[in-house]
C-alpha positions in Angstrom: -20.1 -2.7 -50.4 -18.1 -0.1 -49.3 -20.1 2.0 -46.1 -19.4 5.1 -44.5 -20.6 5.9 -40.9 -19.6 9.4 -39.4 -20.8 10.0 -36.2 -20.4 13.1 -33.3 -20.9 12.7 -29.4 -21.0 15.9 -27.7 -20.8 14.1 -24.4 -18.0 12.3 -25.3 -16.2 15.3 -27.6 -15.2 12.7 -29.9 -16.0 13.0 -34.2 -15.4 9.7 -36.4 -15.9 8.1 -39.6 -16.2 4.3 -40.2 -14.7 3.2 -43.3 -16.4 -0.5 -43.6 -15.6 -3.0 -46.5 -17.8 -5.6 -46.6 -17.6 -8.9 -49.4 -19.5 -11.7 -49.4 -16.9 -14.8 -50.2 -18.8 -17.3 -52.2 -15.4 -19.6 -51.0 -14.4 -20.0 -47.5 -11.6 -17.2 -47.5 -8.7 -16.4 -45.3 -9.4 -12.4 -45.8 -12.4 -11.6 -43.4 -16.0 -10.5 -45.2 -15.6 -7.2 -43.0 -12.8 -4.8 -42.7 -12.8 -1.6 -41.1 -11.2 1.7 -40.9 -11.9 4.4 -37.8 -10.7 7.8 -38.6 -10.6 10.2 -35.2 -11.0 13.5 -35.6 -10.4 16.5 -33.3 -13.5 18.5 -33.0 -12.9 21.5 -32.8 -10.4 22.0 -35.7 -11.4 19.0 -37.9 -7.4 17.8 -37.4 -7.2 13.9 -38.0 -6.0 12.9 -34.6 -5.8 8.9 -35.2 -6.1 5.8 -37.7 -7.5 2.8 -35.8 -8.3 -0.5 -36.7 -12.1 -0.6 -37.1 -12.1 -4.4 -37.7 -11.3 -4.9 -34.0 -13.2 -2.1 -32.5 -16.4 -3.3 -34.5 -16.1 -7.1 -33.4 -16.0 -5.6 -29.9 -18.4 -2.8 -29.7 -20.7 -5.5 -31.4 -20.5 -8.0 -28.6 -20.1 -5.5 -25.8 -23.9 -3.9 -26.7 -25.4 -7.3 -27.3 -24.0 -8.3 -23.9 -25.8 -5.6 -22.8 -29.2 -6.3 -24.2 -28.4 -10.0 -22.5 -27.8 -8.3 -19.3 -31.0 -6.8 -19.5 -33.3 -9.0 -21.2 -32.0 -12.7 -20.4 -33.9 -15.1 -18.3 -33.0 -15.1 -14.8 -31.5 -18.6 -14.3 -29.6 -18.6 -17.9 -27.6 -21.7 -18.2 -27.0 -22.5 -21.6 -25.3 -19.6 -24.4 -25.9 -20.9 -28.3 -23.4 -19.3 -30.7 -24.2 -19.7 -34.6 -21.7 -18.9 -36.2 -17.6 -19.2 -36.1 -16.3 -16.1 -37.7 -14.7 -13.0 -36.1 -18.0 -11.9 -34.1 -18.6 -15.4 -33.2 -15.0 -15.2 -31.0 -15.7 -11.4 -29.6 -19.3 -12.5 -28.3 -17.6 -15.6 -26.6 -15.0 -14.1 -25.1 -17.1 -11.1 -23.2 -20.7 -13.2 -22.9 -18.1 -15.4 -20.9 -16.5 -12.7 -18.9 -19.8 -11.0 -18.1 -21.9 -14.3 -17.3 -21.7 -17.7 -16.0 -22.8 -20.3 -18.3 -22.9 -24.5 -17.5 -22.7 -24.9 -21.1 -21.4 -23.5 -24.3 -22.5 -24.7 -27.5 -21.5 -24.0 -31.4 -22.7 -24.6 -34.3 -20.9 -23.4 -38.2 -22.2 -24.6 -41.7 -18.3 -25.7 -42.0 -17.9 -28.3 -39.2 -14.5 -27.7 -39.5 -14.5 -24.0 -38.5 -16.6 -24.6 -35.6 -14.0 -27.3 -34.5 -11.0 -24.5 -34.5 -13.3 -21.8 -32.5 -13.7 -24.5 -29.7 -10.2 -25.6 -30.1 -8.7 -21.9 -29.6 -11.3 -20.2 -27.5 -10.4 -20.2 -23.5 -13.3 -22.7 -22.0 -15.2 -26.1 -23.3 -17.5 -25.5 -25.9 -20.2 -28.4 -27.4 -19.6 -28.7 -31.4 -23.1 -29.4 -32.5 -23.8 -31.2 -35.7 -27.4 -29.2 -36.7 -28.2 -25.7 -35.7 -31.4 -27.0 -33.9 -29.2 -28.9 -31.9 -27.3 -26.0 -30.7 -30.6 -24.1 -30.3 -32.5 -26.9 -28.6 -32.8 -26.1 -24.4 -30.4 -23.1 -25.0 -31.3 -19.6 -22.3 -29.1 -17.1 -24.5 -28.7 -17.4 -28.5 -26.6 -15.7 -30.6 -26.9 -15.5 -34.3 -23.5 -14.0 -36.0 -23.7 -15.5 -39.6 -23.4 -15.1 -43.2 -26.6 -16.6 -43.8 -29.4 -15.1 -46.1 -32.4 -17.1 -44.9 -33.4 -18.1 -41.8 -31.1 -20.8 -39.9 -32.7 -20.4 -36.5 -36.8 -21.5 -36.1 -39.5 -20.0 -33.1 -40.3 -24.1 -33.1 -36.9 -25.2 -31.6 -36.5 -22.2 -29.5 -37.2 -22.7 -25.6 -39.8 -20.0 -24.3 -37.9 -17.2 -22.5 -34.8 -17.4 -24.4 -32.9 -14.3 -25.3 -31.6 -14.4 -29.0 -28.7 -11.5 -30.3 -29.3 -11.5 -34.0 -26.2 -9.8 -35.6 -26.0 -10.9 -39.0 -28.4 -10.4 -41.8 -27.5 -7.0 -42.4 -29.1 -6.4 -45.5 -32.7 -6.0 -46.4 -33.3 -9.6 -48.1 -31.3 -11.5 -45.8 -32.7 -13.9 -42.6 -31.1 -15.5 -39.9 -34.9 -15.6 -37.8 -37.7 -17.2 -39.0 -41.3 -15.6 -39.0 -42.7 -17.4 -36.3 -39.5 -16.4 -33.8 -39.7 -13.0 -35.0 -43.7 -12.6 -34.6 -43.9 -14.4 -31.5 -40.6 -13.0 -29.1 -40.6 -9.3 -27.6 -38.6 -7.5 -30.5 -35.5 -5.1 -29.2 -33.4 -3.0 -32.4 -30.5 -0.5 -31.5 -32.0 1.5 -34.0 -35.9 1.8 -35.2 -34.9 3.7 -38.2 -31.7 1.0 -39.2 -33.8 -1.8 -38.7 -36.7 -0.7 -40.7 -34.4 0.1 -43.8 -31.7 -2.5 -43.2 -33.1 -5.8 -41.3 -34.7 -8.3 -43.8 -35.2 -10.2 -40.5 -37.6 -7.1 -39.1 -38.8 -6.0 -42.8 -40.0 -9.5 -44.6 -41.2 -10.7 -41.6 -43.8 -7.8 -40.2 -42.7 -8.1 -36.5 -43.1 -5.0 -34.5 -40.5 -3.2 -32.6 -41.5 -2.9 -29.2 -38.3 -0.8 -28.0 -34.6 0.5 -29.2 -32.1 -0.8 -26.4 -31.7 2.8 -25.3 -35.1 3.4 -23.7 -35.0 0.2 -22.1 -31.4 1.7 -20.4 -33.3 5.1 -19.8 -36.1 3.1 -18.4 -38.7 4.5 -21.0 -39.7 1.0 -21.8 -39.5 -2.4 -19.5 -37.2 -5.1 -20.4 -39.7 -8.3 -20.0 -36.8 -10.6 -19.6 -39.5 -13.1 -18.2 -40.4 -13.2 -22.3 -39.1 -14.4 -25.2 -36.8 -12.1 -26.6 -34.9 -10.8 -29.8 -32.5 -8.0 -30.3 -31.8 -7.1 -33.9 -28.3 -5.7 -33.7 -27.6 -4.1 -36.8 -24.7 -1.3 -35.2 -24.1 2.6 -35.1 -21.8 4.9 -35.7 -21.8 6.5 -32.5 -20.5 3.0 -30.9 -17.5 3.4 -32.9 -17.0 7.1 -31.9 -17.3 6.3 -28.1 -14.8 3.2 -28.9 -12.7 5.0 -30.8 -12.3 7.4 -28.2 -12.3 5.2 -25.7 -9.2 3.5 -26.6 -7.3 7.0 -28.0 -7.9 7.8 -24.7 -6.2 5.1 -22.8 -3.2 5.2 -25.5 -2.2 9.0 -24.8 -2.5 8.6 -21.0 0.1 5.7 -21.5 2.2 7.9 -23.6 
């Protein structure tokens, strides 16, 4: 697939274009199954202004806005973070999820044992390699889901009430990480109603109902109920990128 997202911010005077290429590698492969491309442009003449590396702002933006659905719908006493999952988004939620919170335990769990080895090898803290996803899952405050998978790998049966799950892969309309029961039975979050109702086969196949985009729970339109089970479906938007992109144009001219 080869996706296009252009986005404007008039707060932030900032117009982009995502360039995303995205492969699904039958093979473990060395060359990532996403790779990006930010263009920044000025907006007022429509002068390209900078190239940036939309692999790295992506894996970021993506782990800075689930952290803060976690921030906002996590249980109060959260001791336990789950990561499914050992590719590039796996690493990015680690490293701010760790920054942000204080957890007693990290766990992981990769189809490829091996994989799942190196990311608690290289990452900064102890991490538990589990050998079975409900392992992982079992007992665990704050999930996160960041795989290639294309049916469910994570069940509402092994998932303790309260927990707060970040579901960031299954990006297409016939793919699952979430099984019906988890997605029927939690409080259901999206960054995007419309995205998720075109582009999540975990919201589509399974007939859950949205209950709130991220936003209105930040502009206080809609509660957070962090006391409940919750999911948020993170399937990204442009105008993340924009703000990023900016964001770190920004900071490179004042240091030039």
């Amino acid at each position: 697939y080869l996706g296009v997202m252009p986005a404007y911010s008039a707060a932030d005077d900032a117009l982009t274009t995502k360039l995303v290429t995205f492969y699904e590698h039958l093979k473990d492969s060395s060359v990532p199954s996403h790779q990006a491309t930010v263009l920044l442009f000025d907006p007022s003449n429509g002068t390209l202004k900078a190239v940036l590396d939309g692999s790295v702002i992506t894996a970021k933006r993506t782990a800075a806005v689930s952290a803060i659905a976690t921030k906002l719908l996590m249980p109060a006493f959260a001791e336990v973070l789950c990561i499914l999952g050992a590719g590039v988004q796996a690493y990015s939620h680690y490293d701010i999820f760790t920054e942000l919170f204080t957890f007693k335990e990290v766990r992981i769990w990769n189809r490829s044992k091996e994989k799942a080895v190196k990311f608690a090898g290289s990452v900064g803290g102890p991490v538990r390699v589990c050998s079975s996803a409900q392992e992982a899952v079992t007992g665990a405050d704050v999930i996160v889901t960041v795989t290639m998978a294309t049916a469910p790998i994570l069940f509402g049966d092994w998932v303790k009430p309260g927990a707060h799950i970040n579901a960031v892969g299954a990006s297409r309309p016939d793919w699952r990480e979430l099984d019906d029961e988890l997605m029927k039975n939690s409080v259901l979050f999206v960054d995007s109603r419309d995205a998720a109702l075109t582009e999540s086969g975990d919201v589509i196949l399974s007939g859950a109902e949205i209950f709130a985009e991220l936003g209105e729970v930040l502009k206080g339109t809609k509660p957070a109920l962090p006391e409940k089970t919750t999911v948020f479906k993170s399937l990204g938007m442009a105008v993340e990128d924009t703000v990023a992109a900016k964001f770190v144009y920004d900071a490179w001219s004042a240091g030039n």
